[in-house]
DRENDO-1510 file (C-alpha; in Angstrom, 1 decimal, always signed):
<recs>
REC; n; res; u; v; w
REC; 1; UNK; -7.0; -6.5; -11.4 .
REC; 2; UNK; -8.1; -6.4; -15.0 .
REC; 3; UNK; -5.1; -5.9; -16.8 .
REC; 4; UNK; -5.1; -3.9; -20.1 .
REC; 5; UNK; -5.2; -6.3; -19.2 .
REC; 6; UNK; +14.8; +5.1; +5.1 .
REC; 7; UNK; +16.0; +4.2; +6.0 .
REC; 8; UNK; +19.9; +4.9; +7.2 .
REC; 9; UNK; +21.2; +1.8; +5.6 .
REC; 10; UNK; +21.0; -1.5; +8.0 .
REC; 11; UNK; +24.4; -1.8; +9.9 .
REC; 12; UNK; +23.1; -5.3; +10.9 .
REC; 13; UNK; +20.7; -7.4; +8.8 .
REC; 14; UNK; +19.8; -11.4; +8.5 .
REC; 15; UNK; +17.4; -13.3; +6.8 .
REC; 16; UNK; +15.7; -16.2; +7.4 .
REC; 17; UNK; +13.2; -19.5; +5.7 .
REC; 18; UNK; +10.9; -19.4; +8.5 .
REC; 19; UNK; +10.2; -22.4; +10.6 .
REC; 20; UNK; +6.8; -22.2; +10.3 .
REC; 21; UNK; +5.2; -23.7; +7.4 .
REC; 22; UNK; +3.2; -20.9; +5.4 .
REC; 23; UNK; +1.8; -22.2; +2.0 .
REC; 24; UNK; +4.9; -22.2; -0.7 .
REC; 25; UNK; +4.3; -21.0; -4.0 .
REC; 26; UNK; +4.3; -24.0; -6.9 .
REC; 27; UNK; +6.7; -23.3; -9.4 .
REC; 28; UNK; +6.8; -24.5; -13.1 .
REC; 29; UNK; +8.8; -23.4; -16.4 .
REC; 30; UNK; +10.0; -20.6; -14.8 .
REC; 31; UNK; +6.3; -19.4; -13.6 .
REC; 32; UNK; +4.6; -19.5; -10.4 .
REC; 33; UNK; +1.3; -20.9; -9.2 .
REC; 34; UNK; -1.1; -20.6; -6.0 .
REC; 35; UNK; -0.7; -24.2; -4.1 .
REC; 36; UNK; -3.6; -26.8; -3.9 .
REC; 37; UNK; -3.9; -25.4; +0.1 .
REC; 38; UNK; -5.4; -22.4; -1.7 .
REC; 39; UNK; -9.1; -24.6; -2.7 .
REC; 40; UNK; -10.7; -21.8; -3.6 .
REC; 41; UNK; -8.1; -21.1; -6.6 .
REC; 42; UNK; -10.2; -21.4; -9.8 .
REC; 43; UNK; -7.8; -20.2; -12.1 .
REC; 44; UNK; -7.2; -17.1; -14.5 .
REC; 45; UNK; -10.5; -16.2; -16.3 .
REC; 46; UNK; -10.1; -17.3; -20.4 .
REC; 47; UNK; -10.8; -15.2; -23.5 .
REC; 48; UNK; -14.2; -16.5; -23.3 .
REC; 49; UNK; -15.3; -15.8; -20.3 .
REC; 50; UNK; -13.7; -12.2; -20.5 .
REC; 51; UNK; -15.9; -11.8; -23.2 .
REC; 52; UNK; -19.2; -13.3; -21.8 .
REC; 53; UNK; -18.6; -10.8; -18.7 .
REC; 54; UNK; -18.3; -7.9; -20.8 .
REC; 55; UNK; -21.3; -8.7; -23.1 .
REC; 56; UNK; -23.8; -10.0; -20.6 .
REC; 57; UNK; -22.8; -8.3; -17.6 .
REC; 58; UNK; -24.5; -4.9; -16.2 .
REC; 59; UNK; -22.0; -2.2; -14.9 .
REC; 60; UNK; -23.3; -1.1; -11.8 .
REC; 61; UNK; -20.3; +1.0; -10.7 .
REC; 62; UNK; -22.2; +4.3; -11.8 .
REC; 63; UNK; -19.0; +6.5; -10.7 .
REC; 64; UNK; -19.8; +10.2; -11.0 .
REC; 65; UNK; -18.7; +12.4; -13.5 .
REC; 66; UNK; -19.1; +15.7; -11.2 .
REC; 67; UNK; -16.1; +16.4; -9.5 .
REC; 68; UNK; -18.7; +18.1; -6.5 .
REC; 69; UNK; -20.5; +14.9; -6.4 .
REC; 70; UNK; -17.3; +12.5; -6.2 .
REC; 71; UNK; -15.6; +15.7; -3.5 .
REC; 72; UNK; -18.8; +14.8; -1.4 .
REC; 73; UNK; -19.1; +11.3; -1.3 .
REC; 74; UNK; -15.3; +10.8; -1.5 .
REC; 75; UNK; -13.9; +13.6; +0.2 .
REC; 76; UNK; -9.9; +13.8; -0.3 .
REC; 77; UNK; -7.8; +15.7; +2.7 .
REC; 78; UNK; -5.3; +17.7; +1.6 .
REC; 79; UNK; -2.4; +16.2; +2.9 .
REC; 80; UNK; +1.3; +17.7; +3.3 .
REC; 81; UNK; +2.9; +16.9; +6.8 .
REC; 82; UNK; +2.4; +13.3; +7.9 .
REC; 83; UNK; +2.5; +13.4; +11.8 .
REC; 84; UNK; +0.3; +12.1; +15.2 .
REC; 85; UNK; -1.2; +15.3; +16.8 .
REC; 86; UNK; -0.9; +12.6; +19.9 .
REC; 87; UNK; +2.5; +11.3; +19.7 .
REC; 88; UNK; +1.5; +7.8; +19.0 .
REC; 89; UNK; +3.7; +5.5; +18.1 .
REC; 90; UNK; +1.5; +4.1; +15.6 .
REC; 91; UNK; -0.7; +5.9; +13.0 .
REC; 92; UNK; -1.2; +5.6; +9.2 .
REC; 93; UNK; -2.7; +7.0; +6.4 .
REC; 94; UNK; -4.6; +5.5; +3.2 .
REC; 95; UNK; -3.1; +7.5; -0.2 .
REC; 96; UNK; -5.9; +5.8; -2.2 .
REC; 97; UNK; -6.4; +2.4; -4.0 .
REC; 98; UNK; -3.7; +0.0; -2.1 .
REC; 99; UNK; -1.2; +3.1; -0.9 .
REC; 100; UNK; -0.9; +3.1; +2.8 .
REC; 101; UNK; +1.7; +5.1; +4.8 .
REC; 102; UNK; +2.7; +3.6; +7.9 .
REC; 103; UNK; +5.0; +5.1; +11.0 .
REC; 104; UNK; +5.7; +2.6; +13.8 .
REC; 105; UNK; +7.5; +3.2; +16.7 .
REC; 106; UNK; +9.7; +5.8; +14.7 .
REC; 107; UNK; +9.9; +3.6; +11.4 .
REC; 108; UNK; +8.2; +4.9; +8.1 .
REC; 109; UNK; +7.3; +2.5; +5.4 .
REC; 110; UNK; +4.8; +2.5; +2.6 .
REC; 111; UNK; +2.6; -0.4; +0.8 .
REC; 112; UNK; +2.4; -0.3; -3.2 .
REC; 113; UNK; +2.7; +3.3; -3.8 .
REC; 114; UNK; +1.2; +4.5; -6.8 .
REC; 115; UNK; +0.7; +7.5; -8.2 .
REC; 116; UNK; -0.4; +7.3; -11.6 .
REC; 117; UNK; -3.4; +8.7; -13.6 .
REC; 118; UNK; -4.2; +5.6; -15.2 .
REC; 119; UNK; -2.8; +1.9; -14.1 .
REC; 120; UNK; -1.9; +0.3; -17.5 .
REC; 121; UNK; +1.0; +0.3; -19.6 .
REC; 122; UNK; +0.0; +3.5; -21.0 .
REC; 123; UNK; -1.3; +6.8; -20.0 .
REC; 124; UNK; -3.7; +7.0; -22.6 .
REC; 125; UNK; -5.4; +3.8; -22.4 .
REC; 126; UNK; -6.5; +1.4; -19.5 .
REC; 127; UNK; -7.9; +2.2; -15.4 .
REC; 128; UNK; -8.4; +5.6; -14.8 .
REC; 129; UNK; -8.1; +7.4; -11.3 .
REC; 130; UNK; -10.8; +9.3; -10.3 .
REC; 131; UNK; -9.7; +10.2; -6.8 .
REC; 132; UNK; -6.6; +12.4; -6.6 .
REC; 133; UNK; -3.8; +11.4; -4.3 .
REC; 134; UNK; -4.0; +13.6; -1.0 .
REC; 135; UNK; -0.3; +14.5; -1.2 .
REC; 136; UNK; +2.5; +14.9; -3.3 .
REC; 137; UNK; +5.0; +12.3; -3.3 .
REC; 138; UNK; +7.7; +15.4; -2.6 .
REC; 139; UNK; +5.6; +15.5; +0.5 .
REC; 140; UNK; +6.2; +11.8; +1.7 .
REC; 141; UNK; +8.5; +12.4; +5.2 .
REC; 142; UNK; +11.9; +10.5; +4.6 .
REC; 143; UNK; +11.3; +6.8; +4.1 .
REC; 144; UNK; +13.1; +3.4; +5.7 .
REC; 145; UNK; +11.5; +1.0; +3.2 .
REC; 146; UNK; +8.6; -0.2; +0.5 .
REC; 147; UNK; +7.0; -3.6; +0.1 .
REC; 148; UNK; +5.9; -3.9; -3.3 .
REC; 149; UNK; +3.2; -7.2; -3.2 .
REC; 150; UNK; +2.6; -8.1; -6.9 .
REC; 151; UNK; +3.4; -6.5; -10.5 .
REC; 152; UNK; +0.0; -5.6; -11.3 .
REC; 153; UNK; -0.2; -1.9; -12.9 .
REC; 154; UNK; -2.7; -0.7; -9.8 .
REC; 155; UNK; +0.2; -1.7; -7.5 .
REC; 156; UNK; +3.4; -1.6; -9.1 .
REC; 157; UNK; +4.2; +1.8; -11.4 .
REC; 158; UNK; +7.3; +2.6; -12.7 .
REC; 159; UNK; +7.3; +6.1; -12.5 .
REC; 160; UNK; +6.1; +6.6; -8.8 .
REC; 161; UNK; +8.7; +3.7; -7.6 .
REC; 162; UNK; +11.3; +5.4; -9.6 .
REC; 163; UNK; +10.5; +9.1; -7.9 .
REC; 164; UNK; +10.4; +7.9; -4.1 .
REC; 165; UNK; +13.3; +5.8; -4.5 .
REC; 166; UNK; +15.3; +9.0; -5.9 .
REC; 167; UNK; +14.0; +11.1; -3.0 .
REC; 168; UNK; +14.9; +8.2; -0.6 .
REC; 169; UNK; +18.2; +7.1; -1.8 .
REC; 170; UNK; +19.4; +5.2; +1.5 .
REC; 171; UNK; +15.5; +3.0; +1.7 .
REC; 172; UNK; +14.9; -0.4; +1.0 .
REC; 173; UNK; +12.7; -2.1; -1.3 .
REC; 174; UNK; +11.0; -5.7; -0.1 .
REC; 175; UNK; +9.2; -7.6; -3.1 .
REC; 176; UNK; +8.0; -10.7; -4.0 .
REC; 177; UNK; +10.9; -13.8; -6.1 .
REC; 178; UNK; +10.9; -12.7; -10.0 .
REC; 179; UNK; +10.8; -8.7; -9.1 .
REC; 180; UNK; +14.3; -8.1; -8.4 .
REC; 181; UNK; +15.0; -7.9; -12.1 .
REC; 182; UNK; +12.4; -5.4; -12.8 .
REC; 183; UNK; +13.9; -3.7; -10.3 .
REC; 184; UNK; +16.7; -3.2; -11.9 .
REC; 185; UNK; +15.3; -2.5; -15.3 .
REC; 186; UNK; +14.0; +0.8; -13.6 .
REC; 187; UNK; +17.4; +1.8; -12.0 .
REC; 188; UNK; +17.0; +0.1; -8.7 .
REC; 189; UNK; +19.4; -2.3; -7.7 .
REC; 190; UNK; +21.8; -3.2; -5.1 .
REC; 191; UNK; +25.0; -1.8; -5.3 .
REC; 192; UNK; +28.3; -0.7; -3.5 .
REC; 193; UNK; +27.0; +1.8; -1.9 .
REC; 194; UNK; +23.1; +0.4; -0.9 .
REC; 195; UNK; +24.3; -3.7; -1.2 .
REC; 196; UNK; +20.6; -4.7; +0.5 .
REC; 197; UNK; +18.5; -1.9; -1.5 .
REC; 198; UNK; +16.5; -4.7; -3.0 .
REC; 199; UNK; +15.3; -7.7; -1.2 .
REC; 200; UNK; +14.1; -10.9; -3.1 .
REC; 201; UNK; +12.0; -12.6; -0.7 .
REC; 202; UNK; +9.7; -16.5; -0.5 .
REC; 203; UNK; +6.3; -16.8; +1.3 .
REC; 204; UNK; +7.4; -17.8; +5.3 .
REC; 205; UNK; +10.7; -15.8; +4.7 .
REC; 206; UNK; +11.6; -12.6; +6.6 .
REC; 207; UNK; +14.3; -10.5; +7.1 .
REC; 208; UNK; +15.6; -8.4; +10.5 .
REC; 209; UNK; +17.6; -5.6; +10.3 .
REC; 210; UNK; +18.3; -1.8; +12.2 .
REC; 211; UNK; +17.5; +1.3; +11.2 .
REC; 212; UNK; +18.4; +4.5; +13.5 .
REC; 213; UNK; +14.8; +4.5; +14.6 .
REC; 214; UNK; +15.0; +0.7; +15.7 .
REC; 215; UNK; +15.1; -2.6; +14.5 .
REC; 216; UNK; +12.3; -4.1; +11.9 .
REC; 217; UNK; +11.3; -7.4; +10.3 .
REC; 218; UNK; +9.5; -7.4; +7.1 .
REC; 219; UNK; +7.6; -11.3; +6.5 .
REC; 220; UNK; +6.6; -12.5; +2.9 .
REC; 221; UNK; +3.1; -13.9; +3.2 .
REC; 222; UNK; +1.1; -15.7; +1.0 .
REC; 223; UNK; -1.8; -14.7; -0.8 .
REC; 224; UNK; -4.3; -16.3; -3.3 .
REC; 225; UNK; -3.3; -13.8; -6.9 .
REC; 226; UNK; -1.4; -13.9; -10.0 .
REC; 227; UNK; +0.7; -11.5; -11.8 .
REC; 228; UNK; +1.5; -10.2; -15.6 .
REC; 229; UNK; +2.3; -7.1; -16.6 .
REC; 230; UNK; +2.6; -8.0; -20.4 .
REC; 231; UNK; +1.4; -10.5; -23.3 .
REC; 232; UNK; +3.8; -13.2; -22.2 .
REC; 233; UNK; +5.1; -12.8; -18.7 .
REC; 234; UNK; +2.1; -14.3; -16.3 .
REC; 235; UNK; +3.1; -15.1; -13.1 .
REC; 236; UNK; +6.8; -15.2; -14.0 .
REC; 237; UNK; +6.7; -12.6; -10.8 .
REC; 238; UNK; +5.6; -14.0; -7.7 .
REC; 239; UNK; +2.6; -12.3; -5.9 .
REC; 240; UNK; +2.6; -11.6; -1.8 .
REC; 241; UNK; +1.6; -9.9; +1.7 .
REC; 242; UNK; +3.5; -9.3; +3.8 .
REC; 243; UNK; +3.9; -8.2; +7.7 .
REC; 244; UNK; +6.0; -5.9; +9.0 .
REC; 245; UNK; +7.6; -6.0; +12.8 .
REC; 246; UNK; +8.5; -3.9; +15.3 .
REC; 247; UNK; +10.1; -4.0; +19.2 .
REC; 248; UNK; +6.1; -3.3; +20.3 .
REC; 249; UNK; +3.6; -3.2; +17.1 .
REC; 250; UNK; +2.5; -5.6; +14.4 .
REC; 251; UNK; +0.8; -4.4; +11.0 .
REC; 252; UNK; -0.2; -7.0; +8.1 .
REC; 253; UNK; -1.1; -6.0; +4.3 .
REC; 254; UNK; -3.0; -8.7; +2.9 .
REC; 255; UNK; -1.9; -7.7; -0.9 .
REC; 256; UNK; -4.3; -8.5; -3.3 .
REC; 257; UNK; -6.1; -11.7; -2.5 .
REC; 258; UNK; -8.6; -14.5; -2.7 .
REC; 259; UNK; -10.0; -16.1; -0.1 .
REC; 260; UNK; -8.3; -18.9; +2.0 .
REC; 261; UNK; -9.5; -19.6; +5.4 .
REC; 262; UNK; -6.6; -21.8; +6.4 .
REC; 263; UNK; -3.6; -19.6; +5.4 .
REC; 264; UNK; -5.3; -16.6; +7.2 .
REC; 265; UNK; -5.6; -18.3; +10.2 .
REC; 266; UNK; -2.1; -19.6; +10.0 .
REC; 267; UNK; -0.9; -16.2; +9.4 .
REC; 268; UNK; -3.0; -15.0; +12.7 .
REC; 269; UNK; -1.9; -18.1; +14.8 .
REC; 270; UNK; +1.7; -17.6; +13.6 .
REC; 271; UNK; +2.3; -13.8; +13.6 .
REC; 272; UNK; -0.6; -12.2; +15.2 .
REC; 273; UNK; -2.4; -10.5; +16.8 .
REC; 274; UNK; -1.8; -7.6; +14.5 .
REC; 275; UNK; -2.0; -3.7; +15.7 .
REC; 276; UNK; -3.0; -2.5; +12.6 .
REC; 277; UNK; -3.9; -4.5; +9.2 .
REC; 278; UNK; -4.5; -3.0; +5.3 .
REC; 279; UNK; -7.2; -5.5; +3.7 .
REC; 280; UNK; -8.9; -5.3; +0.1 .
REC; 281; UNK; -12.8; -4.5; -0.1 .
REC; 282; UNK; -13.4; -3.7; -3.5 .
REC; 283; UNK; -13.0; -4.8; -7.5 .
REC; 284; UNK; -15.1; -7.7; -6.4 .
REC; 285; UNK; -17.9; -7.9; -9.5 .
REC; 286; UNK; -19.0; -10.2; -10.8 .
REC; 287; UNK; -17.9; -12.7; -8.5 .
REC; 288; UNK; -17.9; -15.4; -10.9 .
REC; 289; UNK; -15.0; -14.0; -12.1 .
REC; 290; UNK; -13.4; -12.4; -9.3 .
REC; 291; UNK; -13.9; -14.5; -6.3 .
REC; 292; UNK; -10.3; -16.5; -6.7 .
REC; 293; UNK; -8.2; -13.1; -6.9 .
REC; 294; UNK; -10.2; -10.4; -4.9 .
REC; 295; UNK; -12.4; -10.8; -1.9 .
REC; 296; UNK; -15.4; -8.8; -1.1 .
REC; 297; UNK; -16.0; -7.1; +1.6 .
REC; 298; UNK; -18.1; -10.3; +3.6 .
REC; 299; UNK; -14.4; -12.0; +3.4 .
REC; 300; UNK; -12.4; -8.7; +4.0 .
REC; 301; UNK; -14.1; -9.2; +7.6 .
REC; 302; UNK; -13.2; -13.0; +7.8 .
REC; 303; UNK; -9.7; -12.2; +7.5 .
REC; 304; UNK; -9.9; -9.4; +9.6 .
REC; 305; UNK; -10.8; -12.0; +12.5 .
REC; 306; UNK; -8.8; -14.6; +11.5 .
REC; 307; UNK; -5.4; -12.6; +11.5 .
REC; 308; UNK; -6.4; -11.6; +14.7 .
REC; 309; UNK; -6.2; -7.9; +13.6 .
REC; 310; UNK; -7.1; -5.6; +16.2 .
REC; 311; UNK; -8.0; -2.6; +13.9 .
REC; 312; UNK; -8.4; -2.9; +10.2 .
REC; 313; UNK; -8.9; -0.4; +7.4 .
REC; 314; UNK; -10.3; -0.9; +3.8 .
REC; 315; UNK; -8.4; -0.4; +1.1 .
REC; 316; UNK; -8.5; -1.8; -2.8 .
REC; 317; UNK; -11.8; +1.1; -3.7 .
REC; 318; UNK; -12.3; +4.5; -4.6 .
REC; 319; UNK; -9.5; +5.4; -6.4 .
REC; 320; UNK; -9.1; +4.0; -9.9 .
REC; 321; UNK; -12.1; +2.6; -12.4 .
REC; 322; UNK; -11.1; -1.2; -12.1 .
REC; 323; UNK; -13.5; -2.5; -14.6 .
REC; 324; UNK; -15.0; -4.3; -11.9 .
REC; 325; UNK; -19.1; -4.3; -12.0 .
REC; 326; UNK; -20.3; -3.0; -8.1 .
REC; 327; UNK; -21.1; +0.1; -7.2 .
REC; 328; UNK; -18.6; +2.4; -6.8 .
REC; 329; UNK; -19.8; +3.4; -3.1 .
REC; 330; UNK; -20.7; -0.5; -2.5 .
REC; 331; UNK; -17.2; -1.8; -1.2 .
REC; 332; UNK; -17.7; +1.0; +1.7 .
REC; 333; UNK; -21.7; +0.6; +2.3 .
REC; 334; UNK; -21.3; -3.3; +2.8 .
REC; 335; UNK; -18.4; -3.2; +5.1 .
REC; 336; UNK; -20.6; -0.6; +7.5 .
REC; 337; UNK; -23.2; -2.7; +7.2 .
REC; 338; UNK; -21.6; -6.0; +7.9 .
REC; 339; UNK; -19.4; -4.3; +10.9 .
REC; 340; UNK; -22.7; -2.8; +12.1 .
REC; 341; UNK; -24.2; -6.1; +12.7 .
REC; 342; UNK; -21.3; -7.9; +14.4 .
REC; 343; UNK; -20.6; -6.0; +17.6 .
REC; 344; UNK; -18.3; -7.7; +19.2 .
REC; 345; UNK; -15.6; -7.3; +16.1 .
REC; 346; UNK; -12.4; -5.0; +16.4 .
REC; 347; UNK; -12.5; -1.9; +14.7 .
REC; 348; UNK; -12.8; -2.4; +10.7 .
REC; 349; UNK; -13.0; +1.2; +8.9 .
REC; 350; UNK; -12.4; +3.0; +5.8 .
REC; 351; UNK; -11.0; +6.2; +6.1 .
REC; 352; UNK; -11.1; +9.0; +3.7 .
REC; 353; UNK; -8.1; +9.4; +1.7 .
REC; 354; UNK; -5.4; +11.2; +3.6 .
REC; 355; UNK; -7.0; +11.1; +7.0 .
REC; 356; UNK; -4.6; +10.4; +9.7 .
REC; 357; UNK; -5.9; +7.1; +11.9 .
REC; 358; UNK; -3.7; +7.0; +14.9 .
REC; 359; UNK; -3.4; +4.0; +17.3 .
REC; 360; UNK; -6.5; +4.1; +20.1 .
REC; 361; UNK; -8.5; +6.0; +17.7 .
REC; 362; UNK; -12.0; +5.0; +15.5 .
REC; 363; UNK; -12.7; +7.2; +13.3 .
REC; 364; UNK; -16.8; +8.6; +13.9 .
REC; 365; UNK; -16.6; +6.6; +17.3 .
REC; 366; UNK; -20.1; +6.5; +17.3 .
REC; 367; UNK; -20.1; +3.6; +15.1 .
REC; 368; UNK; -17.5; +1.0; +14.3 .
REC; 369; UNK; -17.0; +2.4; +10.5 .
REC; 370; UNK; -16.3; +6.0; +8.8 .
</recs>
């Protein structure tokens, strides 16, 4: 991003390094790096080329103003019971930006909740949202866990964390090495009562444990980021995906991301296929600048084939003013287009915010997007 720049408690739980060898993060003076396997990794963007993008470079996002024009072209359900009309065992919803509310096979998680206004350190300054959220977060059902994948502002906030953690006092929280302290800063912490409420956790580890709706196992994944949430902690946080497991179904987040064919594939070969799968299409412009942190929406589709997913969504658009240069409807328009022209691919969509896909389903089956 541009930075202004439940669970009934586990009775049984273990984790594990994985046998399999996923990328490891390089560490140095207490911060960490992407590893040379990422070859696309170009680095953090310098002072100078932050200012050569904002003088030279035309903003094309043209987002709307009129709240009638954005309720057309971005239409937001109103959302206060999340439940499958079908009694599938697997359906989700996308809250906006990287939000997504999962239940599988009876076990309710959800990805980088955020609920703010603006993502930044302050509510005055810094990304604003343009797309409410479709519920409230009193309306999220009861929660087993989180998985927080990097401490950027538009998917870490303090307050939101804070708020569903106080209306889910028995859920877990899985994030990246480095967040466990700010964690803690915020009041969330492992204690007598909740000893595994935070979990700590390395690409290619995972952890197993029961819930009363079944057993789970949440992997830490790599992805091709950084982090910082102030002027001198860059990357002193680590930055992740992460996969989440259960008896029957497999769903993958990708987290924010660059582009690495051979993790990808390794994550496919290793954990796929996957039943359902959250990828990134948008903050992508210019893509001299953002093409080692964010993909676009040509390598949102790579990664939808290589991790073997069997039905994607798009995520990573429509919600907040990034900074980032393409139009706002682009991230959306390309993906159709792009899916439109490969037929044989699985199902890769966006849904409207709040709109309830459930397992079997493709939203406006007519095509292969919405």
């Amino acid at each position: 991003m541009i930075l202004v720049i439940l669970l009934m408690m586990a009775t049984e739980s273990s984790s594990s390094h994985s046998p399999l060898d996923f990328a490891k993060p390089l560490r140095s003076g207490g911060r960490f790096a992407n590893p040379p396997s990422f070859d696309k990794w170009k680095g953090i963007s310098g002072f100078w080329s932050l200012l050569k993008w904002r003088m030279f470079e035309k903003d094309n996002s043209s987002i709307p103003d009129d709240n009638a024009e954005l309720d057309e072209k971005l239409p937001v359900h109103n959302l206060t019971k999340f439940e499958s009309k079908s009694g599938s065992s697997l359906f989700a919803t996308w809250l906006g930006h990287a939000t997504v509310l999962v239940q599988m096979e009876g076990i309710r998680f959800i990805t980088d909740p955020v609920w703010s206004k603006r993502v930044s350190f302050s509510q005055w300054v810094g990304p604003r949202r343009y797309r409410p959220p479709p519920m409230e977060i009193e309306d999220l059902p009861e929660l087993h866990f989180g998985v927080i994948s990097h401490d950027h502002y538009d998917h870490l906030d303090s307050e939101t964390v804070m708020k569903i953690d106080e209306l889910n006092p028995q859920m877990r929280w899985f994030v990246p090495l480095g967040m466990k302290e700010w964690m803690s800063s915020i009041g969330i912490h492992n204690s007598e009562d909740y000893p595994e409420k935070v979990t700590e956790m390395e690409w290619g580890e995972n952890q197993s444990f029961r819930t009363k709706n079944g057993n789970v196992t949440v992997w830490c994944l790599p992805a091709q980021h950084w982090g910082q949430r102030g002027a001198f902690d860059r990357n002193k946080r680590l930055w992740s995906g992460w996969a989440v497991m259960t008896a029957n179904r497999r769903f993958y987040y990708t987290g924010d991301t660059g582009f690495c064919d051979r993790e990808f594939k390794k994550i496919g070969d290793r954990l796929g296929p996957f039943d359902l799968a959250a990828i990134p299409i948008g903050a992508y412009c210019p893509r001299w600048i953002m093409k080692s942190q964010h993909v676009d929406p040509h390598e949102a589709v790579k990664i939808h084939e290589l991790v073997k997913s069997k039905f994607s969504m798009g995520i990573h658009w429509g919600t907040y003013h990034m900074g980032s240069y393409e139009y706002y409807l682009e991230p959306k328009e390309l993906l159709d287009d792009i899916v439109h022209k490969k037929t044989d691919l699985p199902p890769f969509v966006t849904l409207e915010m709040g709109q309830i896909w459930e397992e079997g389903q493709v939203p406006n089956s007519d095509s292969k997007s919405s």
